[in-house]
C-alpha positions as MATLAB code, in Angstrom:
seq = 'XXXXXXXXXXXXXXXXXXXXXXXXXXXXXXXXXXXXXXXXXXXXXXXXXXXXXXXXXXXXXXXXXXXXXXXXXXXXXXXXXXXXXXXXXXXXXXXXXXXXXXXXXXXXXXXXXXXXXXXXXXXXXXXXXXXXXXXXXXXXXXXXXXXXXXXXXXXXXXXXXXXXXXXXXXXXXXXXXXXXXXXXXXXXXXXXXXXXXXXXXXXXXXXXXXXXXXXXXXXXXXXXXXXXXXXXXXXXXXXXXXXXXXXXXXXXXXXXXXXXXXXXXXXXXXXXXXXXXXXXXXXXXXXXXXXXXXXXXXXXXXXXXXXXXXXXXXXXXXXXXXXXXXXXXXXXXXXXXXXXXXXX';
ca = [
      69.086   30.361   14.687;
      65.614   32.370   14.064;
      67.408   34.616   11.560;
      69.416   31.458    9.882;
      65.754   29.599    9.919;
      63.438   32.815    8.096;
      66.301   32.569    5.588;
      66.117   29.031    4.969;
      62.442   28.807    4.792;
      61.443   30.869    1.607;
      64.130   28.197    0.252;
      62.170   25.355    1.361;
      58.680   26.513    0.570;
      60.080   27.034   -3.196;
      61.481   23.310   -3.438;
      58.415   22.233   -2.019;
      56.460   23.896   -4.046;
      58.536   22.791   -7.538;
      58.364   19.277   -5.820;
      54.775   19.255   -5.698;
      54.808   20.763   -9.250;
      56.703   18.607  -10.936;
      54.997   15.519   -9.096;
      51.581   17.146  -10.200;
      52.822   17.099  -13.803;
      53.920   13.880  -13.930;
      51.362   12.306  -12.666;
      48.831   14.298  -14.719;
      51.236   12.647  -17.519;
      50.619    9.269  -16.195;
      46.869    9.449  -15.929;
      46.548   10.850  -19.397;
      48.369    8.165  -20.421;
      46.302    5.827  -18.832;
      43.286    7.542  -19.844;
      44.285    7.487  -23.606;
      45.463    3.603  -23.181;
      41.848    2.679  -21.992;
      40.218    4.932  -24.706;
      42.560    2.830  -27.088;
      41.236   -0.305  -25.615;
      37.739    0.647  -25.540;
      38.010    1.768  -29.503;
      39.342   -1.773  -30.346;
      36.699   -3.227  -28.102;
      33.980   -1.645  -29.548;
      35.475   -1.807  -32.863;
      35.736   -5.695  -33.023;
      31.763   -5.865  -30.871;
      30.162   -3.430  -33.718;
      32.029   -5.290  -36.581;
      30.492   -8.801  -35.001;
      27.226   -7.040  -35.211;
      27.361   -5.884  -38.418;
      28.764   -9.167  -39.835;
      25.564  -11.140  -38.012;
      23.353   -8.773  -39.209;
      24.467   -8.735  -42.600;
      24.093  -12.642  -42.378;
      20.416  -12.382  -41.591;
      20.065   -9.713  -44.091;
      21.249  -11.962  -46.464;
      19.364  -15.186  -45.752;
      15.970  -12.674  -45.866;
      16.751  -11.472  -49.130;
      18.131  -15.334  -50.540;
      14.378  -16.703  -48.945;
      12.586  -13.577  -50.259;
      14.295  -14.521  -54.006;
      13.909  -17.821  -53.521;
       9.757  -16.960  -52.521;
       9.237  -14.753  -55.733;
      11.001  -17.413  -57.921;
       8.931  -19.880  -56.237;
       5.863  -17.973  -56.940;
       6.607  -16.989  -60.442;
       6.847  -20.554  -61.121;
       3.567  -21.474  -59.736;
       1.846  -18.655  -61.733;
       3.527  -19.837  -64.692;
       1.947  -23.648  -64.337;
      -1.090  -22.266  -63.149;
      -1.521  -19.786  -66.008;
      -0.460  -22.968  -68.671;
      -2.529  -25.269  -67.038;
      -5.513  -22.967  -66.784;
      -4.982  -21.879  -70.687;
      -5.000  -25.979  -71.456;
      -7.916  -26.460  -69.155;
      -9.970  -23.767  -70.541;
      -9.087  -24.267  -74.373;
      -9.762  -27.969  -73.849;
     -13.090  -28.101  -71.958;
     -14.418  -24.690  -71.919;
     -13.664  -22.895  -75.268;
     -12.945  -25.727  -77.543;
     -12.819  -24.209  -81.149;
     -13.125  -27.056  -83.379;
     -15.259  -29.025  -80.497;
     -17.731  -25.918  -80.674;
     -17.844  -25.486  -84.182;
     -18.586  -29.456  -84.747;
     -21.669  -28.846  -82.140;
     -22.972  -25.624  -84.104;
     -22.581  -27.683  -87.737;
     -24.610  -30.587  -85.958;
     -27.255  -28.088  -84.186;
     -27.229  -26.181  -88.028;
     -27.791  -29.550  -89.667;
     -30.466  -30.415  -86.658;
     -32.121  -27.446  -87.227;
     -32.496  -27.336  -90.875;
     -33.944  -31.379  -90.872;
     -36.278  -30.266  -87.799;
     -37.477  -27.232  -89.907;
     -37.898  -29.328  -93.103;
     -39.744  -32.245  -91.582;
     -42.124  -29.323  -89.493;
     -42.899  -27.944  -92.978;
     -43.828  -31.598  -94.508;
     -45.802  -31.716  -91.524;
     -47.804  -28.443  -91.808;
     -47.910  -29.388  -95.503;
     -49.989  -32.712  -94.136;
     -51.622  -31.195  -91.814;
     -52.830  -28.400  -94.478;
     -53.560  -31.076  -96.871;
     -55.292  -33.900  -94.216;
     -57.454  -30.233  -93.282;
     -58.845  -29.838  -97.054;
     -59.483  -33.472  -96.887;
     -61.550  -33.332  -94.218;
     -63.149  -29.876  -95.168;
     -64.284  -31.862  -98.205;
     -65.030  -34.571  -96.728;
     -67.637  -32.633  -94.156;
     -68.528  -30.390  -97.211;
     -69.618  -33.907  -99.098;
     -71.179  -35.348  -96.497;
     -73.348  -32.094  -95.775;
     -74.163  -32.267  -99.609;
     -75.190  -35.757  -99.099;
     -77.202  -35.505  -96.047;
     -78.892  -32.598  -98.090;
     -79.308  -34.561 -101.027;
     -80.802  -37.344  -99.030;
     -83.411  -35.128  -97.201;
     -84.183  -33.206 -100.134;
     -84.399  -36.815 -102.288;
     -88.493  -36.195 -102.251;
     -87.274  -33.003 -105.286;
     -86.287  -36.098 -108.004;
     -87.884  -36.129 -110.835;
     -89.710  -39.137 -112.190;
     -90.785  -40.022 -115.762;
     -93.872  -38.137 -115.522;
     -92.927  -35.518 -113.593;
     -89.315  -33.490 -114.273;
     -88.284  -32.092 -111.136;
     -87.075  -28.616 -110.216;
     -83.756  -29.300 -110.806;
     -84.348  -30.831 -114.117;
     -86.961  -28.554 -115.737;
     -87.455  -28.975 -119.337;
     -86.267  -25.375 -120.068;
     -82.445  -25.978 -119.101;
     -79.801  -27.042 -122.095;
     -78.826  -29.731 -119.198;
     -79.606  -30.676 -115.901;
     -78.166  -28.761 -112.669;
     -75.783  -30.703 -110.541;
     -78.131  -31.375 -107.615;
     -80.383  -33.470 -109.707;
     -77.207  -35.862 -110.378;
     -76.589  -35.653 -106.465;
     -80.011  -36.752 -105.860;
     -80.107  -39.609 -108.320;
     -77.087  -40.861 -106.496;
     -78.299  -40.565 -103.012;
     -80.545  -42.571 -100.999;
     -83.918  -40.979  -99.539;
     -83.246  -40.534  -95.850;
     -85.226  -42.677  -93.188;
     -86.053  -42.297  -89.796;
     -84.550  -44.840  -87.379;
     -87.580  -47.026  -85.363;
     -86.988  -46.838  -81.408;
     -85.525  -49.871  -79.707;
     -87.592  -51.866  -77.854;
     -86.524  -52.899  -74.492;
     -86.398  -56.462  -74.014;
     -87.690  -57.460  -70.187;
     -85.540  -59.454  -68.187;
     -86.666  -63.200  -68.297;
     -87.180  -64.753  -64.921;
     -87.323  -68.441  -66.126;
     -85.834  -71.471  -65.215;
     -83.800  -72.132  -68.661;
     -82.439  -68.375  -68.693;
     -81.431  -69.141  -64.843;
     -79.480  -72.101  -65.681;
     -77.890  -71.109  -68.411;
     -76.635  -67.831  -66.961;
     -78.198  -65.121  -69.090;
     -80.501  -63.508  -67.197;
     -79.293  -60.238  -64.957;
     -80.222  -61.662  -61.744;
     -77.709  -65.049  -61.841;
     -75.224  -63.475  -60.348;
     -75.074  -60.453  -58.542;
     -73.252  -57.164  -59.915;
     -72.032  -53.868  -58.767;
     -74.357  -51.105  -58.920;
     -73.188  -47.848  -60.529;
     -73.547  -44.384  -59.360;
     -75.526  -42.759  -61.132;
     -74.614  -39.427  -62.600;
     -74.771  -36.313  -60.331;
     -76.656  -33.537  -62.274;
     -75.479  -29.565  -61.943;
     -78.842  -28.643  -61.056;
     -79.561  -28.144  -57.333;
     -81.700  -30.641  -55.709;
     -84.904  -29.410  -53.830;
     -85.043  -30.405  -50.422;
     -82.787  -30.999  -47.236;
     -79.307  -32.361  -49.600;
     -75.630  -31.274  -50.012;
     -74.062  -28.877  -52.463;
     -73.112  -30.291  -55.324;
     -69.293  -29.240  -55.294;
     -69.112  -30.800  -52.298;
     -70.412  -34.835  -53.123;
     -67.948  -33.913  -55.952;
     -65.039  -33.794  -53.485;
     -65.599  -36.035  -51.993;
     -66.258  -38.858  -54.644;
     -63.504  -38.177  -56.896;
     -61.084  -36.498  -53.445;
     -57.283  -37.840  -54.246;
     -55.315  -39.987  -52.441;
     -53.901  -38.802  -49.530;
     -50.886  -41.303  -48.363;
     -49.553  -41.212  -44.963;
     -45.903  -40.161  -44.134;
     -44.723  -43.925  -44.064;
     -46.018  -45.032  -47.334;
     -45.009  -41.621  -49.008;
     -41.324  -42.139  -48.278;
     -39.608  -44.352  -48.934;
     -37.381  -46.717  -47.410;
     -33.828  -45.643  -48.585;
     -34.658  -41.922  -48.624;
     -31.364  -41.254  -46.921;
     -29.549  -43.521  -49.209;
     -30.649  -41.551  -51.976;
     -30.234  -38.387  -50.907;
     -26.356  -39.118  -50.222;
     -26.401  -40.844  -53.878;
     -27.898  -37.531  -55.491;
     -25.404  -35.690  -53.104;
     -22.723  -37.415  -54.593;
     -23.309  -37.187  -57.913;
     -23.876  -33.690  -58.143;
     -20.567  -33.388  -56.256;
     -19.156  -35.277  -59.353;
     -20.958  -33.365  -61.019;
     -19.164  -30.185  -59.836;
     -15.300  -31.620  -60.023;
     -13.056  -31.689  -63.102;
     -11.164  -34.717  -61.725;
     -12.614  -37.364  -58.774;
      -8.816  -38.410  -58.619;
      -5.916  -36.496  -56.823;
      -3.048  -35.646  -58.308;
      -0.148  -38.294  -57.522;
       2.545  -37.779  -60.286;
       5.194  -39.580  -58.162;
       3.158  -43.089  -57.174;
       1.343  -45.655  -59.699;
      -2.032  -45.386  -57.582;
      -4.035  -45.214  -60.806;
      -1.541  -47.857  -63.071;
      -4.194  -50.698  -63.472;
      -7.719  -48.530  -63.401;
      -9.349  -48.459  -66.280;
      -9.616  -45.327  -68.345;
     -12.876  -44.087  -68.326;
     -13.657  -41.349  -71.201;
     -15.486  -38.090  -70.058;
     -19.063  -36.619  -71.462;
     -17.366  -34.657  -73.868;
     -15.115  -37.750  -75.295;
     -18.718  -40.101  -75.259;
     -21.118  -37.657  -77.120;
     -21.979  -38.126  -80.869;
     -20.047  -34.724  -81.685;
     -16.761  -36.474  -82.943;
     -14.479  -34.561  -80.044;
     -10.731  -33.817  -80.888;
      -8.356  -36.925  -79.426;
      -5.603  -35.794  -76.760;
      -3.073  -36.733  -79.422;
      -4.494  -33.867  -81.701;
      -3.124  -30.346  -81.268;
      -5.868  -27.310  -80.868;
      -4.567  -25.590  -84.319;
      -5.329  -28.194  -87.146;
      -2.527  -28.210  -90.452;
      -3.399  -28.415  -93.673;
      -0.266  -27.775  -95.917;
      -2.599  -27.167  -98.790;
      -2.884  -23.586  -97.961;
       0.378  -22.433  -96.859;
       1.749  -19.328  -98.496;
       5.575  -20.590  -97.673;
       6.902  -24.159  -97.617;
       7.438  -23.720  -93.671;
       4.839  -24.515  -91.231;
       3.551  -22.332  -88.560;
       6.140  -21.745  -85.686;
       4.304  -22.009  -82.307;
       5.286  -19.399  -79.355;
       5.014  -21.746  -76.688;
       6.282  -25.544  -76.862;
       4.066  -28.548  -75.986;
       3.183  -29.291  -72.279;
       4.534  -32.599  -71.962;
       4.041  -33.217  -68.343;
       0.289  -33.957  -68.682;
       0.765  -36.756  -71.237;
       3.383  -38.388  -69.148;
       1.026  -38.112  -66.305;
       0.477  -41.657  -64.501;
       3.362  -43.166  -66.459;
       6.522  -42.656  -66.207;
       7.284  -42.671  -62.423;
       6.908  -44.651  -59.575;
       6.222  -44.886  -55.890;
      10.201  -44.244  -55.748;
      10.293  -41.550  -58.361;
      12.483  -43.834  -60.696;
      11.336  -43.865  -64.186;
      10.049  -47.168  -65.256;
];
């Protein structure tokens, strides 16, 4: 039995052995398997996961770049009716061609009849000057003929401006003949106040009624003795008025501050109104015509474009072809729509 049982043995450990070998291999065959199964799973998994991904992310890709498109667009168009709308605004209020030349022709034409009627009036005043320079010279001649009228000769005596040895008299001796010989003025006699009973009665003496005395004049010289300065009585009679706060102010100070505040605000905006083009807020107001449209300077109407035609000096039988049409939004401003947005 021992030597049937060492022969069988090598036997057995060789099965056992390939057994184990062949159950190692297949099993290593089954994992693999396995293994590649779940790597095929995991690849279709991850496959379908990513492509979700990418599919989402492409969507928001997409709506940034449609919003970013739809942004410049957006903001082209604003430039565009900001840049028109500034061009009209400017040309129409600022640099006005036509408005600015009819100011300069008026200023020119201002200028030109101020300039003429200053040189009539230096011309006056140049001629009312030698006027009165002869005048003064004539009257000096007469005031010297009439002091020197004692020099006229008689019909005894010729006198020194008619001596008997000149062909004809000199001019002063005419002057003299025609002026009068100057006299000196008596003094005024004061009359004295009458105290009687008539003059009482019938009001004409100075002490019927009583009257207000008047200062006399203060003299520049400095008083001797124990009195003020000069400068100083002068302050003080003829000081100015010095109000206090309540009758300074007045009243409705506030209420015209917030008036002068609100017109210079006006002053400051183009338009006081908003800009509604889909309601008929302003339908029944009253139109009421800037500074520009109400000055004397003839302004261009709204209907009027900025390039005036006159077919008398075209070089072709076409007119002018503008770039740029007209902006008709502005003259259908306030019009056309309603609070709905329907056109009337």
């Amino acid at each position: 039995f021992t030597t049937l049982a060492s022969v069988v043995d090598p036997f057995r450990i060789k099965e056992n052995d390939a057994a184990v070998k062949i159950q190692s291999w297949f099993e290593g065959c089954q994992v693999r398997a396995y293994v590649r199964h779940l790597n095929r799973i995991v690849t279709i998994i991850q496959k379908w996961w990513r492509s979700f991904l990418g599919r989402k992310q492409y969507q928001v890709t997409v709506q940034v770049a449609y919003y970013t498109m739809m942004m410049n667009l957006y903001n082209a168009m604003a430039v565009r009716i900001q840049r028109r709308w500034r061009g009209y605004r400017v040309r129409k209020y600022l640099f006005n061609y036509y408005y600015l030349k009819e100011y300069l022709r008026v200023v020119s034409e201002t200028n030109d009849a101020i300039r003429k009627a200053l040189e009539e009036f230096a011309e006056m005043k140049e001629r009312e000057e030698k006027k009165a320079n002869l005048e003064r010279e004539e009257k000096k001649r007469d005031y010297q003929a009439r002091k020197m009228h004692y020099l006229l000769s008689t019909k005894q005596i010729p006198g020194i401006y008619n001596s008997p040895f000149r062909k004809e008299p000199d001019p002063w001796e005419l002057q003299l003949q025609k002026a009068k010989p100057l006299t000196h003025r008596r003094p005024k006699v004061k009359q004295k106040d009458s105290t009687s009973l008539n003059d009482w009665l019938a009001c004409t003496s100075a002490r019927s009624f009583p009257r207000s005395e008047i200062l006399p004049p203060i003299n520049r010289k400095q008083c001797q003795g124990p009195f003020r300065d000069i400068t100083e009585v002068l302050e003080q009679r003829y000081k100015p008025l010095e109000p206090t706060l309540w009758v300074a102010e007045p009243i409705d100070e506030l209420k015209l501050a917030r008036e002068e505040l609100r017109r210079e605000e006006w002053l400051r905006n183009v338009n006081d109104n908003m800009f509604l083009p889909f309601s008929s807020y302003h339908k029944n107001e009253k139109y009421i015509p800037s500074m520009h449209l109400s000055s004397k300077y003839c302004p261009i109407s709204h209907k009027e474009q900025f390039r005036s035609e006159n077919p008398k000096k075209w070089i072709c039988d076409k007119d002018f072809q503008t770039v740029l049409p007209s902006f008709e939004l502005f003259s259908k401003y306030g019009k056309l729509y309603s609070k709905a947005g329907q056109i009337v």
